[in-house]
VORO-631258 format. One record per residue: z negated, y negated, x of N, C-alpha, C, O in turn; residue in one letter. Coordinates in steps of 0.05 Angstrom, whole numbers, padded with zeros to 5 digits, always signed. Example, Ala and Ser with C-alpha at 12.3 -4.5 7.8 and 13.67 -1.06 7.14 Angstrom:
BEGIN
-00156+00114+00264-00156+00090+00246-00156+00066+00264-00169+00066+00285A/-00142+00045+00257-00143+00021+00273-00157-00001+00258-00161-00023+00268S/
***
This chain:
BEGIN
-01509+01887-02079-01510+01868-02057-01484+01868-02043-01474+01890-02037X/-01470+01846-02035-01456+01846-02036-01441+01839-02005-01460+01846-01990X/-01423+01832-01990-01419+01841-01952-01432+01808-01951-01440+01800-01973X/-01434+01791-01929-01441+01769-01926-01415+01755-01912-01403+01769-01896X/-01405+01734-01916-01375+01731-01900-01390+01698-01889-01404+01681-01900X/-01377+01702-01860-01394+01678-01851-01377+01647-01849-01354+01642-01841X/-01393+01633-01857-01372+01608-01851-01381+01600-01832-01401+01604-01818X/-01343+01578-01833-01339+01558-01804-01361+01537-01803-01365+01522-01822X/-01368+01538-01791-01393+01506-01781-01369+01485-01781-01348+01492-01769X/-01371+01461-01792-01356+01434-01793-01357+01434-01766-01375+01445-01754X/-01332+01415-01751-01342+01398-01724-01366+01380-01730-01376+01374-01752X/-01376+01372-01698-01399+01367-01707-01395+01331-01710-01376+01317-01703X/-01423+01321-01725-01420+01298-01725-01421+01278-01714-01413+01256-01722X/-01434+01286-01689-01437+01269-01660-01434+01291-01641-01440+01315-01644X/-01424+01277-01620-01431+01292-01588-01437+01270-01571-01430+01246-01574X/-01456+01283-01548-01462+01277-01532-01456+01284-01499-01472+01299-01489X/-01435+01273-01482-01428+01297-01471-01443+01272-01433-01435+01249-01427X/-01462+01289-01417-01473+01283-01391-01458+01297-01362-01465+01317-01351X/-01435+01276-01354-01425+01285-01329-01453+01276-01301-01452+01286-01279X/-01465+01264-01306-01480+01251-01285-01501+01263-01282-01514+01264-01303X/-01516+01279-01254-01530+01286-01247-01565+01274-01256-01575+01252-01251X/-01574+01293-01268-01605+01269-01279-01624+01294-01260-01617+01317-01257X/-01647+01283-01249-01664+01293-01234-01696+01280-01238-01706+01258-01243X/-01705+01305-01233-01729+01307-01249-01757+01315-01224-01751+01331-01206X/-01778+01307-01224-01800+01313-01209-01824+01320-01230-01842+01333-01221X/-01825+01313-01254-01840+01309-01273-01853+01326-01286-01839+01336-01304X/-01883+01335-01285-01889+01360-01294-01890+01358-01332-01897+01378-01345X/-01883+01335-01345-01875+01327-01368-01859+01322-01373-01847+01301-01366X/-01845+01348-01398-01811+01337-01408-01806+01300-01410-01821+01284-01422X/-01782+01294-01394-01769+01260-01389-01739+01277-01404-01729+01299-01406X/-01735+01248-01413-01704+01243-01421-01690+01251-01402-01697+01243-01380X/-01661+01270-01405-01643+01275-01389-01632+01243-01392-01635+01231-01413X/-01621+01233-01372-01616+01202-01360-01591+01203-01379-01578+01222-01370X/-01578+01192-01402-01553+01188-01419-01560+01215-01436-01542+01232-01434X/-01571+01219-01444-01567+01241-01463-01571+01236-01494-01564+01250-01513X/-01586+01206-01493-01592+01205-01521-01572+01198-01542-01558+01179-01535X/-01566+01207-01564-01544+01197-01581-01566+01185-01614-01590+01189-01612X/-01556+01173-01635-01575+01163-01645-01557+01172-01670-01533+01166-01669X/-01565+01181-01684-01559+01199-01713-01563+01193-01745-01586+01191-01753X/-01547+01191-01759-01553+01172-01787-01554+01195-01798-01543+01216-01791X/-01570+01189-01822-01567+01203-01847-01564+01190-01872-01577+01169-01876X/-01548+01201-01889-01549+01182-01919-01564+01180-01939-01570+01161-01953X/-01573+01210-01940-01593+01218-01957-01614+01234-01943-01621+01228-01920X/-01625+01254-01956-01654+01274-01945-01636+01296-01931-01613+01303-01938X/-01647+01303-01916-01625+01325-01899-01639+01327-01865-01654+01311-01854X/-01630+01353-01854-01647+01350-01839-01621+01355-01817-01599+01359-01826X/-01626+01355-01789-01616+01359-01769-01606+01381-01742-01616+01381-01720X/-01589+01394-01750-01582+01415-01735-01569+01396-01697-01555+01376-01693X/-01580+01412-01683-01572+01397-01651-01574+01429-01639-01593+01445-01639X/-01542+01431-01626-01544+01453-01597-01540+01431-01582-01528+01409-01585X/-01558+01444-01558-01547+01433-01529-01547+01450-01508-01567+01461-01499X/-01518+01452-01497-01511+01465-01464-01521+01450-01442-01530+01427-01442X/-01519+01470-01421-01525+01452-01398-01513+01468-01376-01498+01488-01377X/-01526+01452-01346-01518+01466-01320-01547+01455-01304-01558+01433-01307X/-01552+01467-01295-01579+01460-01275-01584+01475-01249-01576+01498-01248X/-01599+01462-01224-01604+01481-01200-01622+01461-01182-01628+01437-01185X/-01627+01478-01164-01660+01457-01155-01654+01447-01133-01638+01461-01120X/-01660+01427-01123-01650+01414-01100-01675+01410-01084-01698+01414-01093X/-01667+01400-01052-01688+01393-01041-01701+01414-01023-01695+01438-01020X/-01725+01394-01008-01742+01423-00994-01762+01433-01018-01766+01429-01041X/-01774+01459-00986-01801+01457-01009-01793+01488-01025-01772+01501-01028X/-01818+01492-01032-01816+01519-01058-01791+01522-01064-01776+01508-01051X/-01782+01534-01079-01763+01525-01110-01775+01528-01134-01796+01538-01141X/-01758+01517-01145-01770+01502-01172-01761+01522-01198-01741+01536-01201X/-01783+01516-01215-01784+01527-01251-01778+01499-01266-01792+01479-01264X/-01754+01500-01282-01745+01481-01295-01754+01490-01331-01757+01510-01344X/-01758+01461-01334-01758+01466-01370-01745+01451-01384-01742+01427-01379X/-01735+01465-01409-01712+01448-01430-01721+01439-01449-01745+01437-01444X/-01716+01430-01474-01721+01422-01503-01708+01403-01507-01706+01384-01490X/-01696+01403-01532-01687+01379-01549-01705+01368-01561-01724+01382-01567X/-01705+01344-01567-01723+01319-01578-01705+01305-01606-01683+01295-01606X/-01722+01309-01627-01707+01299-01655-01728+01280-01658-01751+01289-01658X/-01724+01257-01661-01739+01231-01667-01770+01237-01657-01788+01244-01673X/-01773+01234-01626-01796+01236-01620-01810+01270-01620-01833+01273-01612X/-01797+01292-01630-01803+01313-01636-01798+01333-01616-01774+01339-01613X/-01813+01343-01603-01790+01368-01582-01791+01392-01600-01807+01399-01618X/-01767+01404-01588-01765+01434-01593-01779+01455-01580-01798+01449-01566X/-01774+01475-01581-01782+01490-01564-01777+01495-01538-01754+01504-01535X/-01790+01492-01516-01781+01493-01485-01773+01513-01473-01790+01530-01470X/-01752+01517-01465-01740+01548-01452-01741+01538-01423-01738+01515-01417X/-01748+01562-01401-01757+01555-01375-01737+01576-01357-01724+01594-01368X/-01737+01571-01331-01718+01588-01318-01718+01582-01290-01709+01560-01284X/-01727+01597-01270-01730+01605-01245-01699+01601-01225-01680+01616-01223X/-01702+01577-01213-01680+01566-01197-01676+01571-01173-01679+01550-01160X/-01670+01589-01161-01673+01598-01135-01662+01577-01112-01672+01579-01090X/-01646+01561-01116-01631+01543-01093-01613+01529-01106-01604+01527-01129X/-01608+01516-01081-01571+01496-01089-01550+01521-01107-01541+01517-01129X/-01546+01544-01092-01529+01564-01095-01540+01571-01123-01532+01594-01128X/-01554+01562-01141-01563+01582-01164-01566+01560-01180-01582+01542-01185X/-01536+01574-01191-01530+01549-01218-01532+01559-01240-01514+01575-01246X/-01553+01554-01260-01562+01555-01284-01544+01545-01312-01543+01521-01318X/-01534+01563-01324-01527+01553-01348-01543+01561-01375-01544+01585-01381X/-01552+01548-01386-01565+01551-01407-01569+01541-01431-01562+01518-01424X/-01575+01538-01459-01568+01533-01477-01597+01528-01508-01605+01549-01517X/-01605+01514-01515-01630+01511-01537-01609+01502-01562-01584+01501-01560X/-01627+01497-01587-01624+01497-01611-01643+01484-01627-01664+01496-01620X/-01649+01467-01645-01660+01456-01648-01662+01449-01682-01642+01433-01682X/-01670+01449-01706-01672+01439-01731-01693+01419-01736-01714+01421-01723X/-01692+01400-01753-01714+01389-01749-01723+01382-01777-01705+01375-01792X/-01740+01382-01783-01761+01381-01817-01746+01365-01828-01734+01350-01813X/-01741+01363-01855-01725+01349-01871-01727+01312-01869-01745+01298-01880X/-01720+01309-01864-01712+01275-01862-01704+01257-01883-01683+01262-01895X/-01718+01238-01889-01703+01214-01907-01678+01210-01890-01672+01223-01871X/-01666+01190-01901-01645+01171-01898-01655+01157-01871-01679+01152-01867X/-01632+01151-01851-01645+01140-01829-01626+01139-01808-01602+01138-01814X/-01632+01138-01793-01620+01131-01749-01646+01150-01739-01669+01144-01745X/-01642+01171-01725-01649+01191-01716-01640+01180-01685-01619+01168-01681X/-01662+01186-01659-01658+01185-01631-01660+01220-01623-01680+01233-01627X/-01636+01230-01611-01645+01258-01603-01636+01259-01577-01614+01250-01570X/-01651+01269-01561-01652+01268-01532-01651+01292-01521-01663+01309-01535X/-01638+01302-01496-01638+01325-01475-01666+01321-01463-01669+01300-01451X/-01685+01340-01463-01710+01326-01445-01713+01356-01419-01708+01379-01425X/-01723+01347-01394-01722+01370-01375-01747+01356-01362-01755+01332-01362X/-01761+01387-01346-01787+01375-01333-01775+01398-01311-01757+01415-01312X/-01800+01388-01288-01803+01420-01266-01833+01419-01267-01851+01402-01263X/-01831+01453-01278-01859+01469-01288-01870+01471-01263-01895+01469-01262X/-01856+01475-01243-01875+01499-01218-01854+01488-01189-01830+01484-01191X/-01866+01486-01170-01849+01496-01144-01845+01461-01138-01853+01442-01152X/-01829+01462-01110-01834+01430-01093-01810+01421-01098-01806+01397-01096X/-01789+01440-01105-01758+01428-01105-01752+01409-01126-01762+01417-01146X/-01736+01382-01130-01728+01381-01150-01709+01388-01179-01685+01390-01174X/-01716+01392-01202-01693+01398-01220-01674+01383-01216-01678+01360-01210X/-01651+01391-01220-01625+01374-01232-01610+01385-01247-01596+01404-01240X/-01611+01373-01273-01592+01373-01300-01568+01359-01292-01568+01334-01296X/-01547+01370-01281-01519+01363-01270-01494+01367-01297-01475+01353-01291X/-01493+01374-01310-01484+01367-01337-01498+01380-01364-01515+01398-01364X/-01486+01366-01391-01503+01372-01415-01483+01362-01435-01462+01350-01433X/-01493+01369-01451-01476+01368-01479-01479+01375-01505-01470+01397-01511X/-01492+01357-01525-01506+01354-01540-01485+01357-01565-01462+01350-01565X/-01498+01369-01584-01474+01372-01609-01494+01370-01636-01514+01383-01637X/-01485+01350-01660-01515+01345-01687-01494+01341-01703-01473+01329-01698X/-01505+01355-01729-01496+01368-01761-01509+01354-01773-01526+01344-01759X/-01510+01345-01800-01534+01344-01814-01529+01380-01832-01511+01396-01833X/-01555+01379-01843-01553+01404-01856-01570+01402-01880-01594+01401-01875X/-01562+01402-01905-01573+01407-01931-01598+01416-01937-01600+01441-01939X/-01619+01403-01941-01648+01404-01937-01652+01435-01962-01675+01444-01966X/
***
């Protein structure tokens, strides 16, 4: 058996990049406001998406539990959550996302954010979306 040598990941084939504040009250993952980018494929192949972010809770009231996931044609990912203490508590964080093998197509993938818990609002204050295809 033999060492494993890792390769470079191509740049990616779209980005998505969110300077504008998106805010959220919604106890159901919503579209981060500009985040969606729309994705071709040529053949069967499926879809690799990271997405960064920055987030922190605004407002009166409790504070707030924010939630993440990427969305591949209608599909979420898995939701990662995180405890926002204030204005002063700025969140950076990060998901990953593949999605089941795909025909040929235009793919919609979206930043989606909710607030789980607490009176404050979320805000997804920047984001930045990055999609591969990847060899089914």
């Amino acid at each position: 058996m033999g060492i494993a040598v890792p390769r470079a990941l191509p740049p990616p084939s779209d980005a998505v990049e969110v300077t504008v504040a998106a805010n959220t009250t919604s106890a159901t993952l919503e579209e981060i406001t500009g985040s969606e980018a729309l994705f071709t494929t040529a053949g069967p192949s499926r879809i690799m998406v990271v997405m960064s972010l920055s987030s922190l809770s605004t407002g009166v009231g409790s504070n707030a539990t924010g939630g993440w996931a990427i969305q591949i044609n209608g599909v979420n990912g898995v939701e990662f959550q995180r405890f926002l203490s204030g204005a002063n508590d700025r969140m950076m964080g990060s998901a990953s996302m593949r999605s089941a093998i795909l025909s040929a197509g235009t793919f919609s993938i979206k930043g989606m954010h909710r607030r789980v818990s607490g009176l404050k609002t979320v805000t997804t204050d920047a984001l930045v979306l990055l999609c591969w295809p990847v060899a089914p």
